[in-house]
C-alpha positions as CSV (number, residue, x, y, z in Angstrom):
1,X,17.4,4.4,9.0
2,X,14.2,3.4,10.6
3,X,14.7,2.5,14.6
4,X,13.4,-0.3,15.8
5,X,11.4,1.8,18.1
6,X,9.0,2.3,15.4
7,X,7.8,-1.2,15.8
8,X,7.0,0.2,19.0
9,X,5.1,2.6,17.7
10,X,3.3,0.2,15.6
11,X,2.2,-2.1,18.3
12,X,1.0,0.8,20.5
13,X,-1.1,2.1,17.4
14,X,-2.6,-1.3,16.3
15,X,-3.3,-1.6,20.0
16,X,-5.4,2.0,19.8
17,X,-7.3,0.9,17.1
18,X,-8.6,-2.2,18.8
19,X,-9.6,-0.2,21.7
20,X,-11.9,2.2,19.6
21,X,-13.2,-0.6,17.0
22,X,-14.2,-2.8,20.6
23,X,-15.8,0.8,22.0
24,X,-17.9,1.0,18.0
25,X,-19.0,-2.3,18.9
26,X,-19.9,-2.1,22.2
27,X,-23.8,-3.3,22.7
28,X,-24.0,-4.2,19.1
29,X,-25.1,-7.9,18.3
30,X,-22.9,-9.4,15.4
31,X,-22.4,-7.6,12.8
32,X,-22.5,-8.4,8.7
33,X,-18.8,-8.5,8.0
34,X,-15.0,-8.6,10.2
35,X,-11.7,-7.4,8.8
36,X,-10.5,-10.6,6.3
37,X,-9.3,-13.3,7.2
38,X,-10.5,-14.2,10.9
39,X,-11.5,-17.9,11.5
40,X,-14.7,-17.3,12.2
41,X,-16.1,-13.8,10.9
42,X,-20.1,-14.3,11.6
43,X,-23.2,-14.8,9.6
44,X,-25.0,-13.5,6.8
45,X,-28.5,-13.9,6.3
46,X,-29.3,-16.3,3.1
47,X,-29.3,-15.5,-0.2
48,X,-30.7,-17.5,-3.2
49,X,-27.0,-18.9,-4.5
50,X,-25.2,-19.5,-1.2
51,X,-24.4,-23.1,0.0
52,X,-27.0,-24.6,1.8
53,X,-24.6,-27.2,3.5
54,X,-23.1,-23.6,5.4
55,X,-27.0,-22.6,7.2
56,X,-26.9,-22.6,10.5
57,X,-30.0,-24.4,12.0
58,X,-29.3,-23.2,15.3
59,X,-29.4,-19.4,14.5
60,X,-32.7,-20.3,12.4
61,X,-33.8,-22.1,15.8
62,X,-33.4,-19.3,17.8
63,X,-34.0,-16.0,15.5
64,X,-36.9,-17.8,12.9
65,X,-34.4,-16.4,10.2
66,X,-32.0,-18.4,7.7
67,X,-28.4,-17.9,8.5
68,X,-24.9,-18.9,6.7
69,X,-21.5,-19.3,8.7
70,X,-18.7,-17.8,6.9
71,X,-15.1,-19.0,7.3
72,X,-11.1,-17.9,6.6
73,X,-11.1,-19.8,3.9
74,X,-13.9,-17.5,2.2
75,X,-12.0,-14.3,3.4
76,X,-8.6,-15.0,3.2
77,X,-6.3,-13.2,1.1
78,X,-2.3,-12.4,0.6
79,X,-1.3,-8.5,0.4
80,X,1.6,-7.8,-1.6
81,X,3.2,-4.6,-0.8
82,X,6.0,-3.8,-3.0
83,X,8.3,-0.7,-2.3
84,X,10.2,1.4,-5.0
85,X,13.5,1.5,-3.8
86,X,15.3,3.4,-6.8
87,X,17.7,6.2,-6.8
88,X,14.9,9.1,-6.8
89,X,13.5,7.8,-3.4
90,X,16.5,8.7,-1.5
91,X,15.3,12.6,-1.0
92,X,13.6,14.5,0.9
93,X,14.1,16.3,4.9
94,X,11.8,13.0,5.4
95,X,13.3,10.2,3.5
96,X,10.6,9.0,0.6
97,X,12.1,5.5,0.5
98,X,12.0,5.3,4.4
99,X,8.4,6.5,4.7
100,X,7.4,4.3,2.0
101,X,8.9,1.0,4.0
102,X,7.2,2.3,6.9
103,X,4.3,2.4,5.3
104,X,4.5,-1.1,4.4
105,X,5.9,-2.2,8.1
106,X,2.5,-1.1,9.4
107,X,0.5,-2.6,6.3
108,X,2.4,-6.0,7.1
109,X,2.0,-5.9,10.7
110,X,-2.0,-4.5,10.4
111,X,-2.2,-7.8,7.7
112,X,-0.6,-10.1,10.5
113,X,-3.4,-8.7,12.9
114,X,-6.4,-9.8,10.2
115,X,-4.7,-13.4,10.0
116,X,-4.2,-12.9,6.3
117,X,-0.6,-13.2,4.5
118,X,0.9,-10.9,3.1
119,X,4.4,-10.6,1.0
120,X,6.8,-7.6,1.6
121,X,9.0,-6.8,-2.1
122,X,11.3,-4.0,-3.2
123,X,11.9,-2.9,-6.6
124,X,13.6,-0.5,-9.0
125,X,15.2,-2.4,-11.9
126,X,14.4,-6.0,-10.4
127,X,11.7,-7.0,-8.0
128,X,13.1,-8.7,-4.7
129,X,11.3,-10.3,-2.2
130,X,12.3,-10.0,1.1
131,X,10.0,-11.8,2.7
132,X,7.4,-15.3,2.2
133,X,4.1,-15.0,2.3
134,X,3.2,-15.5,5.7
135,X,1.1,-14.8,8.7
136,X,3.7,-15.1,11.4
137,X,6.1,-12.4,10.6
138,X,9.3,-11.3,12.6
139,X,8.5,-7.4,11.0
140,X,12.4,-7.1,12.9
141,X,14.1,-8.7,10.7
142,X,12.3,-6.5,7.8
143,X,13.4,-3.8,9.4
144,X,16.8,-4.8,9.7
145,X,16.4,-5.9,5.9
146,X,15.1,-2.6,4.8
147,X,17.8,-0.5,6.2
148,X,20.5,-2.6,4.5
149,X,19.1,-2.0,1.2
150,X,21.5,0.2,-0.9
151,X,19.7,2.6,-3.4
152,X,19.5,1.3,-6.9
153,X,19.6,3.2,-10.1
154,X,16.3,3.2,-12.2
155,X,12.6,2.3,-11.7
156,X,11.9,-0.6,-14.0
157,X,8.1,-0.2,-13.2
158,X,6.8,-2.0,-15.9
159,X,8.8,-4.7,-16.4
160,X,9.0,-5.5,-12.7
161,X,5.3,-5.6,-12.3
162,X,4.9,-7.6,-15.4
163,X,7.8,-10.4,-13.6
164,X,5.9,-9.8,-10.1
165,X,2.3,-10.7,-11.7
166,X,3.5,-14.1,-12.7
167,X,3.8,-14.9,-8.6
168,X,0.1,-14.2,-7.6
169,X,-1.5,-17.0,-7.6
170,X,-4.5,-16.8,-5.3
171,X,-7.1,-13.8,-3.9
172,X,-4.8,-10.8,-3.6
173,X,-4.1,-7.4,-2.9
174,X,-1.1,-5.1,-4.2
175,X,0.0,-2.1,-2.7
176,X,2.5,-0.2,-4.4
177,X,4.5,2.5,-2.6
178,X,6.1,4.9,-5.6
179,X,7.0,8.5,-6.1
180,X,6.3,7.0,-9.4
181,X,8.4,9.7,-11.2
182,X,8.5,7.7,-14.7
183,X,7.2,7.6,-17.6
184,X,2.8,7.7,-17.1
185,X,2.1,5.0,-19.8
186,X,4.8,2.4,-18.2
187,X,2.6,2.9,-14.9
188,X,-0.7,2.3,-16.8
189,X,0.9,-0.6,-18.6
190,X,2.2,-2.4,-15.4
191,X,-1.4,-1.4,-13.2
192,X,-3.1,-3.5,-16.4
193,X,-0.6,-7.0,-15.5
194,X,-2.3,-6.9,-12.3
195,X,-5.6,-7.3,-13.4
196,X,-7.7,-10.0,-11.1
197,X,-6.5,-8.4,-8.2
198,X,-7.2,-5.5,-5.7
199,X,-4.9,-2.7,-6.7
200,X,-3.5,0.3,-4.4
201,X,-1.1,2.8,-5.7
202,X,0.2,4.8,-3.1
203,X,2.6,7.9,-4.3
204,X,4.5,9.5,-1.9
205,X,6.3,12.8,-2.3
206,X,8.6,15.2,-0.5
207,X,6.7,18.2,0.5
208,X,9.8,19.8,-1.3
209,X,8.8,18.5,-4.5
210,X,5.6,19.9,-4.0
211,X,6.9,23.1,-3.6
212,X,10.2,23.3,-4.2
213,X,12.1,26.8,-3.1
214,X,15.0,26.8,-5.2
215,X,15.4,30.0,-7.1
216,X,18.1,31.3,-9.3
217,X,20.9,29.6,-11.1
218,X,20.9,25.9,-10.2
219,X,22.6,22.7,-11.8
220,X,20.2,20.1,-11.5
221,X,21.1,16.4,-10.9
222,X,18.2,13.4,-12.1
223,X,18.9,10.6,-9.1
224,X,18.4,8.2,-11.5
225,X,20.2,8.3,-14.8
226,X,22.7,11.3,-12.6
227,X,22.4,13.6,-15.8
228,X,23.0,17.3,-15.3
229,X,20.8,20.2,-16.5
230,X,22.0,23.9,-15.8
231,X,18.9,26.7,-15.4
232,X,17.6,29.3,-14.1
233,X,14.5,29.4,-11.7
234,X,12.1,31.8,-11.7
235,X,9.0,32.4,-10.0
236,X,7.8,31.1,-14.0
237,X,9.9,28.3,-14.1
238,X,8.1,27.1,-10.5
239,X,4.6,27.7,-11.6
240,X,5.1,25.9,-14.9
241,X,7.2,22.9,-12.7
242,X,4.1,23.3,-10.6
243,X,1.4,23.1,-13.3
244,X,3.6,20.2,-15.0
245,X,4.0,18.0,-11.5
246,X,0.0,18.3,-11.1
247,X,-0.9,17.0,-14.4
248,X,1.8,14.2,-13.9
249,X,-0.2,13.0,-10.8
250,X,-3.6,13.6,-12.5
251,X,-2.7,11.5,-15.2
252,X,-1.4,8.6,-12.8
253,X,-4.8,8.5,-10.9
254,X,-6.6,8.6,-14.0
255,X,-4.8,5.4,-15.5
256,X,-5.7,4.2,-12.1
257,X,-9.1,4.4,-12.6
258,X,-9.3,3.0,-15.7
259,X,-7.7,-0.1,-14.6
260,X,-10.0,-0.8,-11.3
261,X,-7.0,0.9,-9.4
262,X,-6.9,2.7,-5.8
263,X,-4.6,5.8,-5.8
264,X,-3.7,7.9,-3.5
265,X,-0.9,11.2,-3.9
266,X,0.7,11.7,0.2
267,X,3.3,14.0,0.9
268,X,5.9,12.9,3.4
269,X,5.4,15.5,5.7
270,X,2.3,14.0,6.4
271,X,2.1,11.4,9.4
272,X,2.3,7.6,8.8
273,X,0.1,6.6,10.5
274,X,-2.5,8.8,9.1
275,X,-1.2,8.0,5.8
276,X,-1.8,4.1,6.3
277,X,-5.3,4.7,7.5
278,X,-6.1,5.7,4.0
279,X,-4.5,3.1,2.4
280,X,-5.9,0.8,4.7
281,X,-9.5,2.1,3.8
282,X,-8.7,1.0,0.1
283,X,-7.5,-2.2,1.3
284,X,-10.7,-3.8,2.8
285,X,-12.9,-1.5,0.3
């Protein structure tokens, strides 16, 4: 369950962020770009191809240098962060499937700050959107939504990315939050529907699947389609899990790549906060 403290949490951190971007800033004149999406960001100096109607005579008045204004309207963009919510997301000492929706609370809430829209989905077999996109958001009522959720069995990735790429209509970015523990050519195939927009995949592990200390005789359960599998581990059988787990991710961020794709592999014993601060750097790249 996440608290509602965590919004707390948020607020405080957002709050510390301002504080040292202000104390960067201090003494500087404006600068050549904002975060997206404020009403006024600043001005550029002219480049052959930029509307003329946008120079600001003033500036040129005062500096002897040609100026353009730049507006929301030239920034502005929606983030869609969509959260896999299937059956193998429920693990871990910290929950995947709750550290990946708090990952997205901050991402909505940071989004909110910037004055763009974003658009908050869950998915596993079917995509469902939880909230509009918007700029005034209540993220209370997310979280309240979040926690409600009930586990579903399999991640559809593929064909729920295919149905979600239908909806974007204007300048976007998606964030997807995944343990993405499915087949690799399903995730290359649904990074490709999102072409035209700004792509983040963001897979979160437990650190127990990253190094997982079962040994001996063990019945294995998949989350998803609940089959059973009786072994043995050895100290063999966790090198080769290991080796096998490695190349999975490898072969993710590589697909990534070759689709114009962000990706970045967190374990959940890592702090959120910390966590979002990378994913925020791919955001405004």
């Amino acid at each position: 369950m996440i608290d509602h403290e965590f919004l707390e949490q948020v607020e405080r951190f957002n709050l510390a962020l301002q504080k040292n971007s202000q104390e960067i800033r201090q003494g500087e004149q404006s600068s050549s770009s904002t975060g997206q999406g404020m009403v006024f960001s600043d001005h550029k100096k002219y480049s052959p191809g930029d509307d003329i109607r946008k120079i600001d005579w003033k500036a040129y008045a005062r500096t002897d240098e040609v100026f353009v204004k730049r507006f929301e309207e030239e920034k502005s963009v929606t983030v869609h962060i969509l959260v896999d919510r299937s059956s193998s997301m429920d693990y871990g000492d910290t929950n995947k499937y709750e550290f990946a929706a708090k990952l997205g609370l901050i991402t909505s809430h940071m989004v909110t700050n910037t004055n763009d829209r974003f658009r908050f989905s869950v998915f596993s077999e079917t995509v469902t959107d939880i909230s509009s996109a918007r700029r005034n958001a209540k993220l209370a009522e997310l979280v309240d939504t979040l926690n409600q959720l009930g586990k579903t069995p399999e991640s559809r990735i593929e064909r729920c990315i295919t149905d979600y790429s239908k909806r974007i209509k204007n300048k976007s970015v998606v964030v997807i939050i995944s343990d993405f523990l499915t087949d690799t050519d399903e995730v290359e195939e649904a990074i490709e529907k999102l072409e035209g927009t700004e792509t983040v995949l963001v897979n979160v592990l437990s650190e127990k699947e990253f190094s997982p200390e079962m040994e001996g005789d063990k019945i294995l359960k998949d989350p998803e389609s609940g089959s059973k599998l009786r072994t043995y581990l050895s100290k063999k059988t966790r090198k080769s899990y290991n080796k096998e787990l490695e190349q999975h991710t490898d072969r993710i961020e590589e697909a990534s790549h070759r689709s114009g794709a962000d990706y970045v592999l967190k374990s959940t014993d890592e702090d959120v906060f910390e966590t979002f601060l990378d994913i925020w750097q791919k955001v405004n790249r």
